[in-house]
C-alpha positions as CSV (number, residue, x, y, z in Angstrom):
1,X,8.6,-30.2,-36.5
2,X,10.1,-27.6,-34.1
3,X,11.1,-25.2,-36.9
4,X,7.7,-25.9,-39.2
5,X,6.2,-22.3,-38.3
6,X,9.8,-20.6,-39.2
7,X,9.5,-22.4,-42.4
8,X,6.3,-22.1,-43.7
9,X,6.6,-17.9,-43.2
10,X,9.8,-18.1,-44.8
11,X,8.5,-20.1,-47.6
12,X,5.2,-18.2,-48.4
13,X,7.0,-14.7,-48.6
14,X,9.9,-16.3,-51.0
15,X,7.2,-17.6,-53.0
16,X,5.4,-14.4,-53.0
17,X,8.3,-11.6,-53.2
18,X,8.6,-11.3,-56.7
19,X,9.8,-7.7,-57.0
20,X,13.5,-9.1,-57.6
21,X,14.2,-10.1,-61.2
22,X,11.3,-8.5,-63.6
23,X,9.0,-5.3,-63.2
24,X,5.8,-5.0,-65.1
25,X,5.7,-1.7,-67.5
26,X,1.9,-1.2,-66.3
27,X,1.6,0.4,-63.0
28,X,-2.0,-1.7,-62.2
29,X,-3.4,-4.7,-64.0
30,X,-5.8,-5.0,-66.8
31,X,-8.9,-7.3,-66.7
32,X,-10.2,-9.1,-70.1
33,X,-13.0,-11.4,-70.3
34,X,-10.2,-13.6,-72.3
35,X,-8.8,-17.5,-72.0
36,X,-5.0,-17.8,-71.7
37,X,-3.0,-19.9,-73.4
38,X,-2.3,-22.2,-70.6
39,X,-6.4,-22.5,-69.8
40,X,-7.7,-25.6,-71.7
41,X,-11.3,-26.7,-72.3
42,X,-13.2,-28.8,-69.8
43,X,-16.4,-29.7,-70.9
44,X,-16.9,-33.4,-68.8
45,X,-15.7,-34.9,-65.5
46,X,-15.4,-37.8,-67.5
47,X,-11.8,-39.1,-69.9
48,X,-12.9,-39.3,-73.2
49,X,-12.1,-43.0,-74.6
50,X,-8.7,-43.1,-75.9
51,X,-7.6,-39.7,-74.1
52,X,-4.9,-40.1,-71.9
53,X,-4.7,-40.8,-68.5
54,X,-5.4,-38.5,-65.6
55,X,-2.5,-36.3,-65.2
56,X,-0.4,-35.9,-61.9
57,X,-2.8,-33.9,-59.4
58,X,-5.8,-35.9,-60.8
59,X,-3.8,-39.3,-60.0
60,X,-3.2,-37.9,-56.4
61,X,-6.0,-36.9,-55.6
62,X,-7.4,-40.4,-56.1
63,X,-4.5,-41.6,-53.5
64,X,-5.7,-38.4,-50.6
65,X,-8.4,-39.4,-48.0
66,X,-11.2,-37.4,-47.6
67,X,-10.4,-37.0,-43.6
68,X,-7.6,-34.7,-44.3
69,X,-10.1,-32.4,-44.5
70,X,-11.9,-33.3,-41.5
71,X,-9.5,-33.7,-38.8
72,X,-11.2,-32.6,-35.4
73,X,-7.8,-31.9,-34.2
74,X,-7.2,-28.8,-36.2
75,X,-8.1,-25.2,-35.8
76,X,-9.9,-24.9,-39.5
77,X,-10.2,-27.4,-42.0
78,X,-7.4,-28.2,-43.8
79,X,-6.3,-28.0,-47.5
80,X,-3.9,-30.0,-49.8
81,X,-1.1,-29.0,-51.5
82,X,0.5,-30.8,-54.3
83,X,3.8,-30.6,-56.5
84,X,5.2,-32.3,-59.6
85,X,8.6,-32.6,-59.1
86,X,9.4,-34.3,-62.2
87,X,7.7,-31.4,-64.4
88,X,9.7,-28.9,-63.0
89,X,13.0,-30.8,-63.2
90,X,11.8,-31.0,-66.6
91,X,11.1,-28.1,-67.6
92,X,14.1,-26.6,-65.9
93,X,16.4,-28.6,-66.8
94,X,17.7,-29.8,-63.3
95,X,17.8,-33.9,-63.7
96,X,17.4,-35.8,-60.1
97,X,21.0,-36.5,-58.2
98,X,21.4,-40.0,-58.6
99,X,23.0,-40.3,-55.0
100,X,22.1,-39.1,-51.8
101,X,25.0,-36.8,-51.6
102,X,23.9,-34.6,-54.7
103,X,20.6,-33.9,-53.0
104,X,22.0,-31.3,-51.4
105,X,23.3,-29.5,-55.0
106,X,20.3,-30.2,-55.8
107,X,18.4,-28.1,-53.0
108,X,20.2,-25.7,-53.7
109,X,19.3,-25.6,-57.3
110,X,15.5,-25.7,-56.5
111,X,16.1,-23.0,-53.9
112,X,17.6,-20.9,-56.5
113,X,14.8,-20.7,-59.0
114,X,13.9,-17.0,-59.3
115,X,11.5,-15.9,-56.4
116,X,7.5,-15.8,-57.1
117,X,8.1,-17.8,-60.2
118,X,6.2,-20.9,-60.5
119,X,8.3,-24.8,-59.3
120,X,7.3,-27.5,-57.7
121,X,9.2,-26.4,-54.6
122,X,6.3,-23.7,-54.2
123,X,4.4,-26.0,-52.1
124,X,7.6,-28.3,-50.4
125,X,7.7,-26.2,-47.6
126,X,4.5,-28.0,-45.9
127,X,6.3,-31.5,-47.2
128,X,9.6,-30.6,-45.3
129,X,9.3,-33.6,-43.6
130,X,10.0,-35.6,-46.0
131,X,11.8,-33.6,-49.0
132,X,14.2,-31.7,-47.1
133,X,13.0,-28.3,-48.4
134,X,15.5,-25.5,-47.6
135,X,13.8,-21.4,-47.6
136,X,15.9,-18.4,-48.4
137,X,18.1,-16.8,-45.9
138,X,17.7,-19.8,-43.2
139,X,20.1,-23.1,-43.3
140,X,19.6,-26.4,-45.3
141,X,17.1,-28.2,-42.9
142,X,15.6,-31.4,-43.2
143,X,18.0,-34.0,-45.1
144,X,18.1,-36.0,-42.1
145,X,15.0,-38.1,-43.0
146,X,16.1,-38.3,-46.7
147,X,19.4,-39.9,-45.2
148,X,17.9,-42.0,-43.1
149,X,15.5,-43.5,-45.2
150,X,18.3,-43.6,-47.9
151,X,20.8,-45.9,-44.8
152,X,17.1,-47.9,-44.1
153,X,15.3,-47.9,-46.8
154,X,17.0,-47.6,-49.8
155,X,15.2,-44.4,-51.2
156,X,15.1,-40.7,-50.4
157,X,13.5,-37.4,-51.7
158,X,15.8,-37.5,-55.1
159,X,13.3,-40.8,-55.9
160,X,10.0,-38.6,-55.6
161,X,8.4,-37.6,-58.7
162,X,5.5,-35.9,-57.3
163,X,3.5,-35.5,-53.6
164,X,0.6,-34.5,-51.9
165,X,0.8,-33.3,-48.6
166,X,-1.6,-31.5,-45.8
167,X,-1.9,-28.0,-45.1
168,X,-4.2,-25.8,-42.8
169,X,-4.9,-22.1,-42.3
170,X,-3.4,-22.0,-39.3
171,X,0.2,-21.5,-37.8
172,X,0.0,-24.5,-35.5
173,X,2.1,-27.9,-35.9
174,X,0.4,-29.9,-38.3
175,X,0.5,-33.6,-38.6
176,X,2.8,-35.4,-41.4
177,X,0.5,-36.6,-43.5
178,X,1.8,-37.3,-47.5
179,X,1.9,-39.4,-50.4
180,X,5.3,-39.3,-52.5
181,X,5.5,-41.0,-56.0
182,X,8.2,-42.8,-57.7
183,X,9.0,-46.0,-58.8
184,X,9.9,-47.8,-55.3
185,X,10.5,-51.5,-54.9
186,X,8.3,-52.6,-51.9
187,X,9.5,-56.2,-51.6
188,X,12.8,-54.7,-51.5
189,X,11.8,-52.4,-49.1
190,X,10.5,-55.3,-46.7
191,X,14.0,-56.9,-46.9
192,X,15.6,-53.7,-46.4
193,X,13.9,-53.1,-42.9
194,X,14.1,-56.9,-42.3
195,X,17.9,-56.4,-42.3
196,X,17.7,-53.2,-40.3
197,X,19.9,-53.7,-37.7
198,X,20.1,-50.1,-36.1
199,X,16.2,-49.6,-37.4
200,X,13.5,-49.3,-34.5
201,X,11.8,-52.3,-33.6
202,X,8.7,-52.3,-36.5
203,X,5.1,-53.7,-36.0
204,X,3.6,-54.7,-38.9
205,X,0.1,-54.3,-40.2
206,X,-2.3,-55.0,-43.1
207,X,-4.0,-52.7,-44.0
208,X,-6.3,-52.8,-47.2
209,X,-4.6,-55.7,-48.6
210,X,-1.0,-53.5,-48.1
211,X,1.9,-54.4,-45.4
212,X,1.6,-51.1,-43.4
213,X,4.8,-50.4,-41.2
214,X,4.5,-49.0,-37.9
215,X,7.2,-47.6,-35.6
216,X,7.5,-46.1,-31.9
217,X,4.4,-44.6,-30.0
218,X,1.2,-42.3,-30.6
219,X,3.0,-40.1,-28.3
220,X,6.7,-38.0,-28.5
221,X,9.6,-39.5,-27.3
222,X,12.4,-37.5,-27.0
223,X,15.0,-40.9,-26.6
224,X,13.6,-41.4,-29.9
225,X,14.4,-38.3,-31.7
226,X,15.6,-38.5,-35.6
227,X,15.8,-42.4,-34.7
228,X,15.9,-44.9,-37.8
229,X,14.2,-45.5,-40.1
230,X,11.3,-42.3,-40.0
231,X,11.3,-41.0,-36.6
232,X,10.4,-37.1,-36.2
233,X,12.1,-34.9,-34.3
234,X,10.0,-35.2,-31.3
235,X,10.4,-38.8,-31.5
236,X,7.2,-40.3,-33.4
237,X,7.8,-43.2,-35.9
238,X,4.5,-43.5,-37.5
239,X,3.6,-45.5,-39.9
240,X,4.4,-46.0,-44.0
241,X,3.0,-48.3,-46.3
242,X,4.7,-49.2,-50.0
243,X,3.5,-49.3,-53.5
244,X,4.8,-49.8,-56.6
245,X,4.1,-46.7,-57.8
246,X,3.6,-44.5,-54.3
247,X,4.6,-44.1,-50.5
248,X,2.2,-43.0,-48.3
249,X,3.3,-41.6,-44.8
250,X,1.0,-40.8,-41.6
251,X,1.8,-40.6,-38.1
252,X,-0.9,-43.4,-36.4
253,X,-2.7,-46.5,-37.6
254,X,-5.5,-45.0,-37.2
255,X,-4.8,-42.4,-40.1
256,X,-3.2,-45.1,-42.4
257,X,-6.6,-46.6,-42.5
258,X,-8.3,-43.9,-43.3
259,X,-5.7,-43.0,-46.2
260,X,-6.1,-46.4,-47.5
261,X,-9.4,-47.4,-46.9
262,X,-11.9,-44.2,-46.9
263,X,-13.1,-42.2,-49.6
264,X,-10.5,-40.4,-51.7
265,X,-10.9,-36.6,-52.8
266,X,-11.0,-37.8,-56.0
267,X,-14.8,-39.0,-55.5
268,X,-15.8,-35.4,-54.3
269,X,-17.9,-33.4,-56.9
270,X,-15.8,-31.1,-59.0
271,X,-12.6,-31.7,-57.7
272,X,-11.4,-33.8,-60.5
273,X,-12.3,-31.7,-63.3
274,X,-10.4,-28.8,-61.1
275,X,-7.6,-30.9,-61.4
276,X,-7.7,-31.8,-64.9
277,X,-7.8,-27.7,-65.8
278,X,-4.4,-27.5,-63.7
279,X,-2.5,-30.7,-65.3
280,X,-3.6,-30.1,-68.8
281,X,-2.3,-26.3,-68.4
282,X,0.9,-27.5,-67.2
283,X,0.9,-25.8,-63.7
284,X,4.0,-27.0,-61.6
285,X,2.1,-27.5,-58.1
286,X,-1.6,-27.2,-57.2
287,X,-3.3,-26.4,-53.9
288,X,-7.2,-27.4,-53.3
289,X,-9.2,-25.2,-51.1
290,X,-12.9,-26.3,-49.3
291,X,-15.3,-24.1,-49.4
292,X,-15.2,-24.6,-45.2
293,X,-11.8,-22.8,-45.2
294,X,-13.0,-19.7,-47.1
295,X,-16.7,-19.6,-45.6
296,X,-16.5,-20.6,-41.4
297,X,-12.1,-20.4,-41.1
298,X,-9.7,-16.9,-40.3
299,X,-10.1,-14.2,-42.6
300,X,-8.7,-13.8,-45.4
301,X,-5.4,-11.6,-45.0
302,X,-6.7,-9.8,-48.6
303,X,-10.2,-9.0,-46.7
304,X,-13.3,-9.3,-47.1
305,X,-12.5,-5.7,-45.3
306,X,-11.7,-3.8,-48.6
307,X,-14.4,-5.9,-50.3
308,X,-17.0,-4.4,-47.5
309,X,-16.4,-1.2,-48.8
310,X,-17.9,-1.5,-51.9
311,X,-21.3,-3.1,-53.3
312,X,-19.7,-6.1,-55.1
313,X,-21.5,-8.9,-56.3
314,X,-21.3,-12.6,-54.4
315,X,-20.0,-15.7,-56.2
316,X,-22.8,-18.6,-56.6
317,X,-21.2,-21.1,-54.1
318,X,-18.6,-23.2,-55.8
319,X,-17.2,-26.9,-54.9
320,X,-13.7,-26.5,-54.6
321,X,-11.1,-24.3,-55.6
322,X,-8.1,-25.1,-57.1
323,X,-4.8,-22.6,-57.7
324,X,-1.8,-23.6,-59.7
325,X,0.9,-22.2,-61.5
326,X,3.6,-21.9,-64.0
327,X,5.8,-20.1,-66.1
328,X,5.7,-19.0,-69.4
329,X,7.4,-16.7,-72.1
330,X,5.9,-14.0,-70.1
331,X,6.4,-14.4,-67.0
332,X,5.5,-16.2,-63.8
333,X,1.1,-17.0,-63.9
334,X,-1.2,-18.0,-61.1
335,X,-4.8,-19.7,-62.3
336,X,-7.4,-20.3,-60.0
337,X,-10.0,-22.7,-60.8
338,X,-13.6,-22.9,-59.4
339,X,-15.6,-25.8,-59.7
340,X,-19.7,-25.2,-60.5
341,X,-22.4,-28.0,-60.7
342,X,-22.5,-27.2,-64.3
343,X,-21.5,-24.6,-67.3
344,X,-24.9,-22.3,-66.5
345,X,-23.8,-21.3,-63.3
346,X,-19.8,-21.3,-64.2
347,X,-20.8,-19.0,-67.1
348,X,-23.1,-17.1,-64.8
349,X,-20.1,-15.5,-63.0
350,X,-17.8,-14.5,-65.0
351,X,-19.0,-10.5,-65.0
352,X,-19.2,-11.0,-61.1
353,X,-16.0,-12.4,-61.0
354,X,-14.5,-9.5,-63.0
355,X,-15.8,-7.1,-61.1
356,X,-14.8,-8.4,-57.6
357,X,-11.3,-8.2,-59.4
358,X,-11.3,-4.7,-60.4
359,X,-12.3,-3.5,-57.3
360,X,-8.9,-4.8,-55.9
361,X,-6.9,-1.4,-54.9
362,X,-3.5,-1.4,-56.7
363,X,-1.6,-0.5,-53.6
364,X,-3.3,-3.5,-51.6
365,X,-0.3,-5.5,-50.3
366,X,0.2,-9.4,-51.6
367,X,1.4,-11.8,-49.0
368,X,2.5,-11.5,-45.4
369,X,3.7,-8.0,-45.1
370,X,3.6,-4.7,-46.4
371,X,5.4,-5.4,-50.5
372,X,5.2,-6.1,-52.8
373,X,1.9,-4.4,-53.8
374,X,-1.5,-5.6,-55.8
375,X,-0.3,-3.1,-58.7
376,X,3.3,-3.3,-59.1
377,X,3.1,-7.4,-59.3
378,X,-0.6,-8.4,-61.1
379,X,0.1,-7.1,-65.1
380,X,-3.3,-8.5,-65.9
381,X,-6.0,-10.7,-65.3
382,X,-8.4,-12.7,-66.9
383,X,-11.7,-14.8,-66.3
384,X,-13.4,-17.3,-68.3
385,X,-15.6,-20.3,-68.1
386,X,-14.3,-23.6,-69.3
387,X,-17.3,-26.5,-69.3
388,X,-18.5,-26.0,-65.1
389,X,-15.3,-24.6,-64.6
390,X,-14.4,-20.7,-63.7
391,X,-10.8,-20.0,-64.6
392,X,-9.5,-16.6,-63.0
393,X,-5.8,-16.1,-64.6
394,X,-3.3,-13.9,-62.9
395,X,-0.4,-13.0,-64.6
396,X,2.8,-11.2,-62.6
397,X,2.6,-14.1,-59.9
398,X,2.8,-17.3,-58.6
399,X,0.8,-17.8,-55.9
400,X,1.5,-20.6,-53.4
401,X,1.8,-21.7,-49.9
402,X,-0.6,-18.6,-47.8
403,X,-1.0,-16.7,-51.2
404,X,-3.8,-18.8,-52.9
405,X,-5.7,-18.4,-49.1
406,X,-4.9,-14.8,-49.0
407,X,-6.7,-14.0,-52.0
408,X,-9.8,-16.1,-50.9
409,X,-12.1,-13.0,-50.2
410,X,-11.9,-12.6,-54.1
411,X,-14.1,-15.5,-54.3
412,X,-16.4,-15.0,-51.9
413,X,-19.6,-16.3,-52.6
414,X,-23.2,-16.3,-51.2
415,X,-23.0,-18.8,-49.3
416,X,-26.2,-20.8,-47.5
């Protein structure tokens, strides 16, 4: 975790530097009270019978504990970020390596995808940890645990379809917290560290009616460092239990139970239907904001300064608020997704929510540094209400990692 603050910079500004491979003819955006292609119709929380099921972030966000956003131990509350990696290895045509020595081929292929477009990899940089995410300009880092759950286990981050891991406004170490789906063998997995003879001695739980594996101490052990079969680099095993269909991964017991046992995001108001507007549009990786991170956490990198200098109008409080993106014929797209109580108040701010975008100056900077600008990225926006959702489409971008908390002044609301 020594090099996680390196990372996560380097990631957010290649996600975010677009001005490398297209240019937009107009010099500033336009806005259009319009629905985009990619933004479907939510009109229920609820499947309809014989729909199918819930999509990828929907699924994960049934398999994320409510704690993660609660963790005393952090400066703010913390988000989630999510990534399908099996849509984008889809859609761009980059199959999984079917060995552990194409992974590295095949970082290199996800790093290559064309900066500030929309991947799965968007979001990887907070699940280095596991996935072995490499960012422009620095070296490949992270295969170690991928190898050594590949020697141990008999899996590694070519197996993982999609994830879910934790992030924070902040700049602090945060703690490895993640579920990774697949299709993963867990009886074969028991035998596997069974016959483990270079593995860590393991301690073995049950936890909700799930063998949960634990390894090493609470507390960083240098002797311990990269150690089979999940040691960090400061020398903490933590723990990992196995499904079927998912691997979850936390650092204590203590936060194994509450991934397994407490109440999932998925039973928080409006965050599933936030999710369902993001899979059924296709978006590659999602990232779920509290209200407590916009409202009480650090400002907004966007503002609210350049919003205080006009008279704009306040958003009614919303529940959650979801980002994705994607690509289509047109370029890279960024959707944000705010969740209301119900359609009269989603519909209720969609002339507010125009306005606070056209007050946005065109040379106001996007990211972590001075480029690229507001005006030479955002070709156009657009805002509509979908069922109790409010769907803000930006088109020139996609928005990840900081990005999505950046622009989180745009959706200020009036908060209690």
């Amino acid at each position: 975790m020594r090099s996680v603050v390196v990372l996560v910079v380097a990631n957010i500004l290649a996600a975010l530097l677009v001005g490398c491979d297209s240019e937009p003819e107009a010099s500033s955006p336009t806005i259009a009270a319009t629905v985009v292609s990619m933004t479907p119709e939510v009109t229920s929380s609820a499947t309809p019978p014989g729909a199918p099921g819930p999509g990828t972030f929907e699924t994960l966000l049934g398999w994320v504990s409510q704690d993660l956003l609660a963790d005393p131990g952090w400066d703010t509350v913390a988000s989630v970020s999510m990534g399908d990696i099996e849509a984008w290895r889809e859609a761009s045509g980059n199959p999984a390596p079917g060995t552990l020595e194409g992974e590295v081929d095949d970082l290199e292929a996800w790093a290559a995808s064309e900066p500030g477009h929309a991947t799965a990899w968007n979001t990887t940089g907070f699940a280095r940890w596991f996935l072995g995410v490499p960012d422009r300009g620095f070296p490949m880092e992270g295969m170690g645990l991928s190898e050594r759950t590949t020697d141990a286990l008999g899996f590694g981050r070519r197996d993982i379809d999609a994830f879910a891991v934790q992030f924070g406004w902040h700049l602090g170490v945060q703690e490895p917290y993640g579920v990774m789906t697949g299709d993963f063998d867990p009886d074969g997995i028991n035998s596997a560290i069974e016959a483990c003879s270079e593995c860590e001695p393991v301690t073995i739980e049950e936890v909700a009616g799930t063998r949960v594996y634990i390894w090493g101490d609470d507390e960083p052990n240098p002797a311990l460092a990269d150690a089979l079969p999940i040691f960090m680099d400061d020398g903490r095993g933590g723990a990992l239990a196995v499904f079927e269909d998912r691997v979850v991964r936390t650092m204590d017991l203590d936060a194994m139970r509450s991934a397994l046992e407490g109440p999932t995001l998925a039973e928080l108001d409006g965050w599933p239907p936030a999710a369902r507007v993001l899979d059924e549009a296709d978006a590659l990786y999602a990232q779920f904001i509290a209200p407590s991170d916009v409202c009480c956490g650090i400002p907004s990198l966007m503002g609210p300064k350049w919003l205080e200098e006009g008279e704009l109008p306040l958003l009614d409080p919303w529940l959650v608020l979801a980002s994705g993106g994607r690509n289509d014929e047109d370029g890279p797209v960024t959707l944000f997704v705010l969740s209301y109580p119900d359609e009269g108040v989603a519909g209720a701010n969609v002339d507010r929510m125009e306005e606070r975008l056209a007050a946005v100056p065109d040379d106001h900077f996007v990211g972590l540094g001075t480029e690229p600008r507001w005006g030479d990225i955002v070709t156009s926006t657009d805002v509509a209400s979908q069922g109790a959702m409010l769907v803000v489409t930006v088109r020139g971008i996609a928005l990840a990692g900081f990005g999505p908390g950046d622009f989180r002044s745009l959706f200020w609301a009036d908060w209690p």
